[in-house]
N, C-alpha and C positions, 0 to 999 in steps of 0.2 A: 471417836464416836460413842464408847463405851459412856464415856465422862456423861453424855450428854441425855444418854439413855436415863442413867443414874441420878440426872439434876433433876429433869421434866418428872421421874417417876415422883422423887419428893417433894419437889416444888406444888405438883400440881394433883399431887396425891392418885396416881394413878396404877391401876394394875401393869403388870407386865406377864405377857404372855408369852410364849416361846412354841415353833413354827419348823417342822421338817419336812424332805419328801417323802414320799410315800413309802414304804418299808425300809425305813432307815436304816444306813449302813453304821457301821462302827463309830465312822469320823464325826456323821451328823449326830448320832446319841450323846457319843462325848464331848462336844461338841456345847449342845444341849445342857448337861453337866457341869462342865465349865462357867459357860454362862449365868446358869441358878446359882454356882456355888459365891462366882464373882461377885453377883448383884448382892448374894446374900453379906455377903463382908461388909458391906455399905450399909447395910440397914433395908436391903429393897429385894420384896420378896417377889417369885416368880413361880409361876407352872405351866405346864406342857401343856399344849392345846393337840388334842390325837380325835379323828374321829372313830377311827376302831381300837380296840385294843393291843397292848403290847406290856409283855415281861418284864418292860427297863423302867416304866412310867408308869405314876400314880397320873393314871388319865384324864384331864377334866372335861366332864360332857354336861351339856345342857347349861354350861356358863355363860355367861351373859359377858360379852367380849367389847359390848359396845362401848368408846368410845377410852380404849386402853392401850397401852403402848403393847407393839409387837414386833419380836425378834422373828426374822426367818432367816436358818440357816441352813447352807445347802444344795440350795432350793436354783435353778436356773428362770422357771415361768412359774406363772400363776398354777399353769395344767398339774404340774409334777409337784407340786404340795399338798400334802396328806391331810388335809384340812385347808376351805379358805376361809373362817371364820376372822380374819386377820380382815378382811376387808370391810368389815364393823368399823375398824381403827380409822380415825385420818392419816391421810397420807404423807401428813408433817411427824405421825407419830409409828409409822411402821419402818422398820430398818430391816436391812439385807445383809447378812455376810456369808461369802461363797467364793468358790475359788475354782469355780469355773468358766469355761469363756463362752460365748457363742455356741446353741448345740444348734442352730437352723438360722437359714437364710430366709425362712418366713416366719418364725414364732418368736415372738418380741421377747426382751427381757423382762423378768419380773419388775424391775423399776422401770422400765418404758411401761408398759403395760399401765402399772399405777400412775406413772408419773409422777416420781417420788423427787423428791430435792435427792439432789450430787451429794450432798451431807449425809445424806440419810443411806450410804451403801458402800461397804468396803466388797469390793471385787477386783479379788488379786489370783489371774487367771496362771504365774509363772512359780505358783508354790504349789508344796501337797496336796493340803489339806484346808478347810476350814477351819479346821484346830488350829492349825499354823496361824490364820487370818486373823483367828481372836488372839495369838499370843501377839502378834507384833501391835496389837491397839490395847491390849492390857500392859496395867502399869505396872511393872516387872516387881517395885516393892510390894503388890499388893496378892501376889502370886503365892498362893501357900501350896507346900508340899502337894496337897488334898487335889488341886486346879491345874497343878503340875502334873500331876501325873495323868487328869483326863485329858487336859494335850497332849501328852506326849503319846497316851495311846491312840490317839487319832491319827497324828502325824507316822506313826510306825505306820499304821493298817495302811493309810492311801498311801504308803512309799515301798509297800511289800519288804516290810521290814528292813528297808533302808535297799534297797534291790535296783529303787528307782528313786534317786534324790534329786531335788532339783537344787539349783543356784540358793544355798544358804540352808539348809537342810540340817548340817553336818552341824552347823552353828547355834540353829534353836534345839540340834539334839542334847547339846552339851551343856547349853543355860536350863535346861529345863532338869537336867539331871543335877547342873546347881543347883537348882533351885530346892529339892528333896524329890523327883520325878524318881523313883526305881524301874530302870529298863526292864530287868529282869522278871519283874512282874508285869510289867505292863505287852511285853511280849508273851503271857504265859496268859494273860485277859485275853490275847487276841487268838492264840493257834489252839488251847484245850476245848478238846471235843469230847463227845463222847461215844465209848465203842460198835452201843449199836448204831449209831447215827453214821457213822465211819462206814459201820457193813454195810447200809444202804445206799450208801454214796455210790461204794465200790459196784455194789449189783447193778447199780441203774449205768456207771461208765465202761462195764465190760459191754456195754451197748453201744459204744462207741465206733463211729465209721471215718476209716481211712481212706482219703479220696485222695488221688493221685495227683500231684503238681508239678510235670517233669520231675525231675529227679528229687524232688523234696512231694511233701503232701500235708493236708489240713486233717483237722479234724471235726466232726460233728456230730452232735448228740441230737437226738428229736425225742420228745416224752408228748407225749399224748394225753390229755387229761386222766384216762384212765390208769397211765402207768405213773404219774405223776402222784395223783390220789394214792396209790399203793406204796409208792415208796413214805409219802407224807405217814399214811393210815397204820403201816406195819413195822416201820424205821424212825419216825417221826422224824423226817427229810423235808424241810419245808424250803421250798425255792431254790430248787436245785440249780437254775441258770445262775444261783448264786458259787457254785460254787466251778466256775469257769477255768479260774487260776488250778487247779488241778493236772488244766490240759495245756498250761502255758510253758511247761519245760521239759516237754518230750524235741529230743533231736531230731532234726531237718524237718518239723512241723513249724512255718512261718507264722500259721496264724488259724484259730480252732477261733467253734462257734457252739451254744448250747442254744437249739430254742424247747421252752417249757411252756405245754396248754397248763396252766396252773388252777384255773376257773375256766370253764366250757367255753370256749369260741376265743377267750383272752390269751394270748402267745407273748410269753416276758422270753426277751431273745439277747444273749450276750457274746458279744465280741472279745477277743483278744490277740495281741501279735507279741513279737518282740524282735529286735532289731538283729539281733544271732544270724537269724536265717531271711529276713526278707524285710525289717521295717516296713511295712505293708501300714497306713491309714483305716483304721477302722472306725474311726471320728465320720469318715468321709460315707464310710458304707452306710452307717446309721443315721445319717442325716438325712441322705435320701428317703427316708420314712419316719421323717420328723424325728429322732433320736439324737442322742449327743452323747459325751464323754472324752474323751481327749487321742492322741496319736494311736496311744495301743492299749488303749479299754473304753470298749463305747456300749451301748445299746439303747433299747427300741421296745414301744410296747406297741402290738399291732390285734387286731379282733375280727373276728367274722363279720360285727358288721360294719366291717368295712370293706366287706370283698373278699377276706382271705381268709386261708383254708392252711392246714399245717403242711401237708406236701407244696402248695404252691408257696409257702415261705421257705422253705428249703432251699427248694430251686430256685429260688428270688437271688437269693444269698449266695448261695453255691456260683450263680449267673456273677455273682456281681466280683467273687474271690477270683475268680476264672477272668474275669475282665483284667483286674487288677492283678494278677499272676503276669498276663500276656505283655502288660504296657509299663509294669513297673520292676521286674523282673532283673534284676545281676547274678553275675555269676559269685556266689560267694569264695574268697579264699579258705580253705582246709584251716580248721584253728588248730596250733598250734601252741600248747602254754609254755611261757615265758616263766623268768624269776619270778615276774612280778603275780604274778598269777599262783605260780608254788608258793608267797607268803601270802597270799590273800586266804588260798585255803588251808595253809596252815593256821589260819587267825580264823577260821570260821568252825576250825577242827577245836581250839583250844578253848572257844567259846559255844559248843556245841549250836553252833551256826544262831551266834547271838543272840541264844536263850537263857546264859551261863556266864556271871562273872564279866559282865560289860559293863564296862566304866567309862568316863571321859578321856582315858588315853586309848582305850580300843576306838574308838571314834573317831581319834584324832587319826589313827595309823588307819581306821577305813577312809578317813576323807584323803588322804595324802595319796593310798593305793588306788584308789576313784582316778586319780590326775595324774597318774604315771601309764604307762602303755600296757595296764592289765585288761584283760577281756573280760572286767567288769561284771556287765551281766550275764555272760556265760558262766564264770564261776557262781556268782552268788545265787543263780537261779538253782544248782545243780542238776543240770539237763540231762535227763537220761534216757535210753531205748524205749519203742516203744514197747520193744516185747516186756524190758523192766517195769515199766508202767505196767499193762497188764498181767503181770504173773504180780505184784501187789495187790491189785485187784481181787486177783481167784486167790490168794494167801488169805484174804480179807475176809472173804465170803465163804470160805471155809469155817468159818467160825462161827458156832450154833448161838441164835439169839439166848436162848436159856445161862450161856454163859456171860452175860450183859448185865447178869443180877449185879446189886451193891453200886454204891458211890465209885467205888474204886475197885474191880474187880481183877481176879489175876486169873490166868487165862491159859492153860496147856494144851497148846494144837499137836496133836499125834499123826503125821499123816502116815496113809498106807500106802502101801508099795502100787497099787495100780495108780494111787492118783499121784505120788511121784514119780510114777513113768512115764504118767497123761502129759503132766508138767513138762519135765523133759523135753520129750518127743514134739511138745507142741511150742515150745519157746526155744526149744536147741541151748538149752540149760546145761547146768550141773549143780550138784548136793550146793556147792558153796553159796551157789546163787541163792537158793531156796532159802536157807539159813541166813541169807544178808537182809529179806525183804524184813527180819525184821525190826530194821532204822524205820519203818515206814508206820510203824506205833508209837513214835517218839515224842509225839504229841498228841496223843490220845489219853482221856483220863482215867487211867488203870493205873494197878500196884506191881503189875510183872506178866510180863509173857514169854513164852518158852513154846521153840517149834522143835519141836522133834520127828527125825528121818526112821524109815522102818530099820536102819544099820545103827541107830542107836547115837547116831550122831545128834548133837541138839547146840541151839543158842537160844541163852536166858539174857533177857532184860528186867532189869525193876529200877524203882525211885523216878516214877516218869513223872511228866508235868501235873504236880496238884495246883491250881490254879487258887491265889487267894482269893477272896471274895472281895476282888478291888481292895487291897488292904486294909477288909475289915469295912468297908464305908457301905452305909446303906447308900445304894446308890439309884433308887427311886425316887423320881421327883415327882 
């Protein structure tokens, strides 16, 4: 399809536009990326069509789109594209690539909707990513390092860093790192944050509610515009329902929810499960209010006016896990790890969980341990308490913003003897635990941190994740 993108652009002398949804994720930026850099190889330039602003794009507004070719990637319907200025184009000349399936039994696809030619749309619903989607229609000679490596960051992001692969996964991780793809960095593009953003994260999910699921329980967050704004205003935390994967690897929690008022009366609401404790459909919960996203990451955007209010989407929700706790419900067996499991995380230890020294033979020994009797995603997620999760949290937010100054700042937490007895007492702790939370900065962008106990005992970190600047590329289009 690419090809054909590429002929009509010169044949017919036409602009080429390029088309996301709305707050775009990783996949679709790079995504995006890929495809400007691709076209560009051929002589055939392209830009980002955004109606608001964004960090990643040199934005084009007020262009004149009429009668130009356009890329949308992403993208499921017409609704959830962040621009429809695409519908200037004809519909011989606008193309789809996406890799998602079906989010609703009543909201057509973006090419139903158009009524676009079969030609005009790769929709390959059984892979990661988008990313993925352009590599298998790009001509692998024409793949440089530079286009390499925005795939393969895409492909990481929607696969949580390989957490969750699907059928052939393992294969375009390996051509892409032939090709000059640097894992290393392109996992170091996706996990570097930075520390105040991290403290505000942590403040707003020590708000998190434990809700009982017989012998297992969910989890849910609810932000209010106003708390929403604060975390944005004073942390600069923007779309915290983005950051859900946080609450996807706490033990015997099947399946957590985050909804965020982000805009007055607007509720951005995300789903998650995983298959450990419950394989529970969150595809299914969000569809029911027009939403989509696949087995175990879905959500939903819903508004006042439409009727709802932020406690009654709670309860919507909470109504609907409750449903699906009662009817879909097994008993899980006790895990128990295996060899196979002791070499997986030994190879997750030796590549500090695949942010370190990963090559094409780590890949190969991950796809092989994938298809032997390991507990998979239980190792690679590394699921921990929730009291673990929460005392990270209050570790986090211990930490005064003043200490946030600089690019890369280093950071000495001293706690005092009342608040590591709070600690304690309130997690059923000891010193060592305290001293471990701090793996839980390992991807944050600072030069060293160091907690120290009022006994004098401490753990130092440094050389933590400095993220290249996508190796050097401007990567503004």
């Amino acid at each position: 399809m690419i090809n054909d993108i590429i002929e009509k652009a010169k044949m017919e002398r036409k602009n080429v536009f390029i088309y996301t949804h709305k707050t775009p994720d990783i996949d679709s930026i790079f995504a995006a990326y890929a495809v400007g850099e691709y076209l560009k190889g051929f002589g055939v330039k392209s830009r980002y069509v955004m109606d608001t602003s964004h960090n990643k794009f040199r934005v084009q507004r007020n262009t004149d789109t009429t009668n130009s070719i356009s890329i949308i990637l992403d993208t499921v319907t017409v609704g959830q594209a962040e621009s429809n200025r695409f519908l200037k184009s004809w519909k011989n000349d606008i193309y789809v690539y996406d890799h998602h399936s079906r989010t609703s039994t009543t909201n057509p696809l973006i090419e139903e909707e158009l009524a676009l030619p079969k030609s005009n749309v790769k929709r390959i619903s059984n892979i990661t990513s988008t990313c993925e989607v352009l590599f298998r229609d790009f001509n692998p000679k024409k793949i440089t390092p530079r286009i390499a490596y925005f795939l393969l960051t895409g492909i990481l992001a929607n696969s949580g860093l390989l957490r969750h692969p699907k059928e052939g996964t393992f294969d375009s991780v390996k051509k892409l790192m032939a090709m000059g793809a640097d894992f290393d960095g392109c996992t170091k593009e996706i996990l570097a944050t930075k520390l105040g953003v991290e403290i505000g994260i942590a403040e707003a999910l020590k708000n998190v509610k434990k809700i009982p699921l017989g012998n297992l329980f969910c989890l849910v967050l609810y932000l209010d515009y106003e708390k929403a704004k604060f975390y944005k205003e004073n942390y600069d935390v923007k779309n915290l329902h983005k950051k859900i994967n946080k609450l996807n690897n706490i033990e015997n929690c099947p399946i957590c929810m985050i909804i965020a008022e982000n805009q007055p009366g607007e509720f951005d609401i995300r789903i998650r499960s995983n298959e450990t404790y419950g394989n529970y459909s969150c595809h299914e919960i969000a569809e029911k209010y027009n939403g989509g996203g696949n087995h175990f990451a879905a959500g939903c955007h819903l508004s006042t006016n439409e009727g709802f209010d932020g406690e009654r989407i709670v309860k919507m929700f909470l109504k609907d896990i409750f449903e699906k706790f009662e009817t879909e419900s097994t008993e899980k067996e006790p895990i128990v790890l295996n060899s196979a499991d002791k070499e997986l995380k030994q190879l997750l230890f030796e590549t500090k969980h695949l942010t370190s020294g990963v090559n094409q033979d780590v890949i190969t020994r991950l796809e092989k341990l994938k298809n032997t009797d390991a507990h998979f995603e239980y190792v690679m997620n590394g699921f921990q308490s929730f009291e673990q999760f929460m005392l990270k949290n209050e570790i986090l937010t211990k930490i005064p913003l003043s200490a946030c100054e600089g690019k890369f700042p280093s950071v000495k937490l001293e706690l005092t003897e009342e608040e590591t007895s709070a600690l304690k007492d309130k997690y059923n702790i000891q010193d060592e635990d305290i001293l471990k939370t701090i793996f839980s900065f390992r991807n944050i962008k600072m030069h060293s941190i160091e907690i120290v106990l009022p006994n004098g005992e401490s753990n130092k970190r440094t050389n933590f994740i400095v993220p290249p600047p996508s190796q050097g590329f401007d990567l503004r289009y």
